[in-house]
MARROVO-746994 format. One record per residue (C-alpha): x, y, z; residue in one letter. Coordinates in steps of 0.1 Angstrom, whole numbers, plus 5000, padded with zeros to 4 digits. Layout:
<fikols>
x,y,z,res
X,Y,Z,A $
...
</fikols>
This chain:
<fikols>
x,y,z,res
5236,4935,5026,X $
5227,4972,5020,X $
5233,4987,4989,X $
5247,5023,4988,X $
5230,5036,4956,X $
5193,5013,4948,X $
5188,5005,4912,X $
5165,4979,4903,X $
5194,4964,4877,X $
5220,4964,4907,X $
5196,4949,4936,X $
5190,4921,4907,X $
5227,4916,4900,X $
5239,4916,4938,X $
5212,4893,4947,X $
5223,4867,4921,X $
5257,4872,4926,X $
5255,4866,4964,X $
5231,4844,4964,X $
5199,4865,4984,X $
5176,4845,4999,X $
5160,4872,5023,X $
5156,4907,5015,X $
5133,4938,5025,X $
5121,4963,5001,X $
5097,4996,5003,X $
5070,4995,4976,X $
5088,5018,4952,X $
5120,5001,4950,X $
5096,4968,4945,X $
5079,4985,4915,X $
5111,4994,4903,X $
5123,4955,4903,X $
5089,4941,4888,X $
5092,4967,4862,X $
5125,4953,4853,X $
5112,4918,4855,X $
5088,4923,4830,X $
5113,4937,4806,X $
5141,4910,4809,X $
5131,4877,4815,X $
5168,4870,4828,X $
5160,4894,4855,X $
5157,4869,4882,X $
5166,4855,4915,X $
5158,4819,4920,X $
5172,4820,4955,X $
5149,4845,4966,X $
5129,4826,4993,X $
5113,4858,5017,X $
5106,4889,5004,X $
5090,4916,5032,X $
5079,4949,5023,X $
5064,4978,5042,X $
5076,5015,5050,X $
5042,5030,5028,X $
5010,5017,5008,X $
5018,4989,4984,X $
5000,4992,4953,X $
4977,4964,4951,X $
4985,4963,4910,X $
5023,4961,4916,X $
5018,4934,4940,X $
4995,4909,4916,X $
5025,4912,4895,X $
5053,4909,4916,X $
5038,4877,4930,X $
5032,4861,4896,X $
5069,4870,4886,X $
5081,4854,4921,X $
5054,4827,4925,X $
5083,4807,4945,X $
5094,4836,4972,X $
5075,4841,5004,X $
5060,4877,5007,X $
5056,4890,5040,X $
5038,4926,5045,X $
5049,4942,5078,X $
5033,4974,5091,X $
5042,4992,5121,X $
5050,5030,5132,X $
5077,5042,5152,X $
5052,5049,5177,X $
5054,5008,5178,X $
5086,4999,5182,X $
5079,4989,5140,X $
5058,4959,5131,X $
5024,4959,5146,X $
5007,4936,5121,X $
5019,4915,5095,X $
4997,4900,5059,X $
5016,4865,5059,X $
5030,4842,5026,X $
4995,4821,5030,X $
4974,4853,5026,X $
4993,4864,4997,X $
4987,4836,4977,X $
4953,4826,4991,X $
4942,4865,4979,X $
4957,4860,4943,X $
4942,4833,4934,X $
4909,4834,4952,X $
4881,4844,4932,X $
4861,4855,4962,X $
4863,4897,4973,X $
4869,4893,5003,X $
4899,4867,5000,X $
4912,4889,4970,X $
4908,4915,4989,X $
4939,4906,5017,X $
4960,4919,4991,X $
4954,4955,5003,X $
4953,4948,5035,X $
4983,4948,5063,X $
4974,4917,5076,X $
4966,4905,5114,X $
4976,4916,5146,X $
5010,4904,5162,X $
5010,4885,5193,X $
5004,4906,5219,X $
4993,4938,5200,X $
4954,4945,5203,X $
4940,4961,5170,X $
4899,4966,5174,X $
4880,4974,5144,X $
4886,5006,5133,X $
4865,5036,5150,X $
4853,5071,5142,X $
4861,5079,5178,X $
4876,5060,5210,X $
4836,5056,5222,X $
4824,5042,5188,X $
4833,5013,5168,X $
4824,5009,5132,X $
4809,4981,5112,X $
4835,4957,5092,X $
4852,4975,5061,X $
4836,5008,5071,X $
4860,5036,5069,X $
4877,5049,5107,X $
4909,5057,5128,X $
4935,5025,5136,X $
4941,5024,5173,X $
4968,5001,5184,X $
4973,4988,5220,X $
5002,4970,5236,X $
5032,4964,5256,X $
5057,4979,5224,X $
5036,5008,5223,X $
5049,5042,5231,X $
5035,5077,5223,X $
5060,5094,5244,X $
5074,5126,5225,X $
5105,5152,5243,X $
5083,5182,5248,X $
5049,5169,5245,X $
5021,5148,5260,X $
5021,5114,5253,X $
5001,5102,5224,X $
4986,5072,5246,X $
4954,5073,5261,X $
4948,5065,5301,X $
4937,5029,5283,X $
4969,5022,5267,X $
4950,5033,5234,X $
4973,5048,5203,X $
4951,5061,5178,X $
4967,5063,5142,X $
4943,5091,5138,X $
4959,5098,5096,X $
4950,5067,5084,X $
4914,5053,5076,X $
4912,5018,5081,X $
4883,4985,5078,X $
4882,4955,5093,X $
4873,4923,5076,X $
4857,4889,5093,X $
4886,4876,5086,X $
4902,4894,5115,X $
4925,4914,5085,X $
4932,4956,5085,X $
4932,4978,5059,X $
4951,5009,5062,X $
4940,5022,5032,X $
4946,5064,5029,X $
4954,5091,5048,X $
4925,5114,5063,X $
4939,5140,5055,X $
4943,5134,5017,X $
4909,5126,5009,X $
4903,5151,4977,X $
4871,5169,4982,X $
4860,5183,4949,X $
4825,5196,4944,X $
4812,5176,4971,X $
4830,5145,4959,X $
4849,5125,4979,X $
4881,5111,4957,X $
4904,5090,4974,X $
4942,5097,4954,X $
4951,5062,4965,X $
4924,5045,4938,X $
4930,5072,4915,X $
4970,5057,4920,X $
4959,5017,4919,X $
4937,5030,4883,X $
4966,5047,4867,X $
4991,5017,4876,X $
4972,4993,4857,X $
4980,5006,4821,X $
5007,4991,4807,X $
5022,5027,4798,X $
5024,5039,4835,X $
5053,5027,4859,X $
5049,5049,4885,X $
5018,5078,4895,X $
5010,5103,4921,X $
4979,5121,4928,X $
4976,5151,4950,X $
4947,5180,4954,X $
4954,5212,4943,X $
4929,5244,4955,X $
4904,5254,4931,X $
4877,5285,4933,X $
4854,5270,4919,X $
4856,5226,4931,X $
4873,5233,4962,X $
4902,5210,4952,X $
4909,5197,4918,X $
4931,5167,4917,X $
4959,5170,4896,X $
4982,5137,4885,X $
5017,5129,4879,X $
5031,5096,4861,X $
5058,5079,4846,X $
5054,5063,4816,X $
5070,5029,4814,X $
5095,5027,4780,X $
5085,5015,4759,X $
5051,5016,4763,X $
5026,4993,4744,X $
5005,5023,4728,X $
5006,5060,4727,X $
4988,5079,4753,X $
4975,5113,4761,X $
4958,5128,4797,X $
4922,5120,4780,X $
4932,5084,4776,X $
4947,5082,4810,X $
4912,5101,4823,X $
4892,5076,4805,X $
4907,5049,4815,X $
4906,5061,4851,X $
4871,5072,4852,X $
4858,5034,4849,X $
4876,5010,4875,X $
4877,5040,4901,X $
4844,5051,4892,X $
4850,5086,4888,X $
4836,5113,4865,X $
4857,5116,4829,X $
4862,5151,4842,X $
4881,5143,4871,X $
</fikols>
């Protein structure tokens, strides 16, 4: 049942009134909902039974809370390219609840992953180059192999190898012993400032878990002197629980993603 216009208040109110029992978000309209959750305690769907999500990186901090407002609904992460024919991989309803409540890394650690393979899709650990592989929850490129797969383009070379190899070259990825993938950040937005390697996506999953920030964006911006200086944008949630300024977002920043106050 698509919606013409998404607002969190609508999707809430069509889903009750029709009684929803599947439904597919992207991360931001999910944030959206949770942040509305958290605010009315009426906003709820008790016939919600699946929830999937996928179309971009799901904040690991908006999904802890999403699944303790919905402890009931099934959520399913699906991840796939067009270069796929869509889902490749999928994080399953068991591994979403076995990852909240485990107190052990690499369980909890599902939660920012895309899950397993499909049947009949081949993902290896991820590699630095189609000749290397690396070691589990090293940093590489995702290359995908299988009968879905297509890299054909109208006026270009196919994007598959002569071994049926399609390597998601943007994304870093790491493997886990428990046969899970991380597609964690895009190569290419890696932040190099002064040497430093700063990853936007934990600058993101640092900012998201003050109470005053709904939504943030991080993005590197040239610098003469650092070589790139990140720069930050957020939403502040209304109403938020305490006044805050960029140096209290930067402190609180600096800590969980480990990065200088300066940053």
């Amino acid at each position: 049942m698509p919606l013409p216009r998404f607002t969190p208040e609508e999707w809430i109110e069509t889903a009750i009134h029709e009684g929803v029992t599947h439904a597919t978000v992207v991360p931001t309209m999910l944030a959206r909902i949770v942040q509305l959750m958290e605010s009315d305690p009426n906003a709820r769907v008790p016939t919600l039974r699946h929830l999937a999500y996928g179309g971009a990186r799901m904040h690991t901090s908006v999904l802890e809370r999403a699944l303790h407002l919905m402890p009931e609904t099934d959520f399913v992460n699906a991840y796939g390219l067009t270069e796929t024919s869509s889902t490749v991989a999928l994080l399953s309803p068991d591994d979403h609840r076995l990852a909240l409540h485990s107190d052990e890394p690499l369980l909890k650690n599902r939660l920012a992953s895309v899950g397993r393979p499909v049947p009949g899709i081949q993902i290896p650990r991820s590699s630095t180059s189609k000749a290397t592989r690396v070691a589990a929850n090293e940093p590489g490129e995702i290359l995908i192999r299988g009968e879905q797969v297509s890299g054909d383009y109208v006026g270009t070379d196919s994007k598959v190898d002569a071994d049926g190899w399609l390597s998601q070259r943007a994304t870093a990825a790491g493997s886990t012993s428990t046969a899970t993938c991380s597609a964690k950040v895009a190569a290419d937005d890696t932040i190099i400032r002064g040497g430093e390697n700063i990853g936007p996506a934990e600058v993101e999953d640092a900012l998201l878990q003050h109470d005053a920030i709904s939504t943030a964006a991080v993005v590197g911006l040239p610098d003469s002197g650092m070589g790139r200086e990140d720069r930050r944008h957020d939403h502040t949630a209304p109403p938020a629980s305490t006044p805050s300024t960029s140096s209290t977002y930067a402190k609180w920043v600096s800590h969980p993603a480990g990065l200088p106050e300066d940053a």
